[in-house]
N, C-alpha and C positions, 0 to 999 in steps of 0.2 A: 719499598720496604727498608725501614734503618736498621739496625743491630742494636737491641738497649743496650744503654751505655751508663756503666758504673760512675758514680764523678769523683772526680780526682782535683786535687788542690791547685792544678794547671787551669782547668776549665773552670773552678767558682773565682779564680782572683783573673780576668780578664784584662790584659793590658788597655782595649776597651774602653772597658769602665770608667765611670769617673773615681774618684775616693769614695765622693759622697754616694754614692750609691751601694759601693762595699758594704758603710756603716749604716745606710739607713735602713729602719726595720721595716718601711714596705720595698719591695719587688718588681720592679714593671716585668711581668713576666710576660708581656706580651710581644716582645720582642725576641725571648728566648723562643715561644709558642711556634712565632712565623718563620725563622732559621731553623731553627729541631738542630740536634747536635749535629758536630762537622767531625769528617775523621781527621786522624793524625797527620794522614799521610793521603792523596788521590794521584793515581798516574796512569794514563793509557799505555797501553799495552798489548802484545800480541800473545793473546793466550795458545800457548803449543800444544797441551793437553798435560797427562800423570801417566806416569810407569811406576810398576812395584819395583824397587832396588833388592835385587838376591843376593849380592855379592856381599856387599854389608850396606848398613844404614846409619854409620854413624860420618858426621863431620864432612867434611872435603868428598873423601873419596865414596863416602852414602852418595852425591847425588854424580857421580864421573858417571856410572853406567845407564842412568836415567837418558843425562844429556848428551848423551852418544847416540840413543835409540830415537830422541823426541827434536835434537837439532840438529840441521844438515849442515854435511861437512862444506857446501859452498856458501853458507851463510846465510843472511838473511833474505836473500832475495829469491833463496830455492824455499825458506819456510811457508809451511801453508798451519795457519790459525785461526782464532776468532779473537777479531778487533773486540779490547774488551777495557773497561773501566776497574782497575785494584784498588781499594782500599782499603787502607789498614786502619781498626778502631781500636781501643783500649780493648775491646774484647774477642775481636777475631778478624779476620781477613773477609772483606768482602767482593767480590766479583761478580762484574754487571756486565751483561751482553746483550743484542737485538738477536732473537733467531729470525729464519727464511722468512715466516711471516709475518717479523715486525712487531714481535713480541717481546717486553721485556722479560730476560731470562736474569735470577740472583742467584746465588749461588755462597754461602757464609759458613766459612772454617771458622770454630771456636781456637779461642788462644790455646788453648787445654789441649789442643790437638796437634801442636804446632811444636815438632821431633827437631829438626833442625832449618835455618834459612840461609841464603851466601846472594853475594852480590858478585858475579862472576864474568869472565869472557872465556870465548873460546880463543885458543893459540894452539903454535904446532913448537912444539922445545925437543932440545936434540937428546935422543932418548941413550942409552949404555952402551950403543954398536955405533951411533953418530946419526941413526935414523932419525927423522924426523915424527913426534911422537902427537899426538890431539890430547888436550888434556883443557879442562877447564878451571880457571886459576881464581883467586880472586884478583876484584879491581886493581888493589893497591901491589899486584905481584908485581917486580921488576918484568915478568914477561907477557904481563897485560897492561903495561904502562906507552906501549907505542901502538894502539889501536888502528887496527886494518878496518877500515869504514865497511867491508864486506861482514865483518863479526860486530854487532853491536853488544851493547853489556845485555847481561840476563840474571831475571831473579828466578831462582829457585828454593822452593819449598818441601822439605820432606813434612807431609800430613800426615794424621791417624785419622782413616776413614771412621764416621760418627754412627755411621749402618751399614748392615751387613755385615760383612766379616771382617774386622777389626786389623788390616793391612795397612800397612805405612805405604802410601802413595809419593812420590817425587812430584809436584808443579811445578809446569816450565814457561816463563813467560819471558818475550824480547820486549825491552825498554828503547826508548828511543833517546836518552841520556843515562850516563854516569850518574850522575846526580841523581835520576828517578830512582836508579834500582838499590843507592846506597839508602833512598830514606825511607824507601821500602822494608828492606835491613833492620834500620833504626827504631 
């Protein structure tokens, strides 16, 4: 199952393409046909699950108390998830799983639904007594720029559930690069 996809001036002028094809007035549309559109963005991932954020839900500290509940403090190796395929499309977030019996499981956030995103780590910074404090930062923080290969990057998304009762959800997923979860982000 794809997500229909709005077109946008990215996707009609195709670096691809030839010129002449730009300007000619027929189409090989048979090549569009057998690709079907591609997303923005694809990256595997360790889906951790959604928590509802009480505390607040705006910005940075919307998703601290999510990813307190959903990631463990010994990192990735104590997480337990569903290996899972993200995509992001021009119009919403898609996520793809196998359930136990081998079943394709999808799963598609509209853009519309989409409160806030961060491309994050977890770190421990010296908190107002000198304790040492868990806070999750973004990438580019000076105190997520020397990465403990125990904490990998994490994208998190605050949602608005699309049924049922209309709660902002936190998504928690480990990336296994930098790089994934910024173009996640993006």
């Amino acid at each position: 199952m794809r997500p229909h996809l709005r077109s946008s001036p990215e996707r009609r002028h195709s670096p691809t393409r030839s010129r002449a094809s730009k300007l000619s007035p027929v189409r090989d549309m048979s090549r569009e046909q057998e690709e079907g559109p591609t997303p923005i963005c694809r990256c595997r991932v360790l889906y951790l699950g959604s928590s509802v954020p009480h505390i607040t839900k705006d910005g940075l500290q919307g998703i601290q108390e999510p990813l307190k509940e959903l990631y463990p403090e010994e990192g990735a190796l104590g997480a337990k998830g569903i290996d899972s395929w993200l995509s992001v499309w021009s119009n919403g977030f898609l996520l793809e799983n196998v359930d136990e019996n081998r079943k394709k499981v999808s799963r598609f956030f509209p853009i519309d639904s989409l409160h806030y995103c961060a491309a994050v780590r977890y770190v421990q910074v010296p908190g107002t007594s000198g304790e040492k404090v868990q806070r999750f930062l973004p990438l580019d923080s000076p105190f997520a720029r020397n990465p403990n290969i125990n904490h990998p990057p994490l994208f998190a998304a605050i949602l608005r559930r699309t049924t049922g009762i209309k709660v902002l959800e936190c998504h928690v997923f480990i990336c296994k690069r930098e790089t994934a979860a910024n173009a996640l982000v993006r």
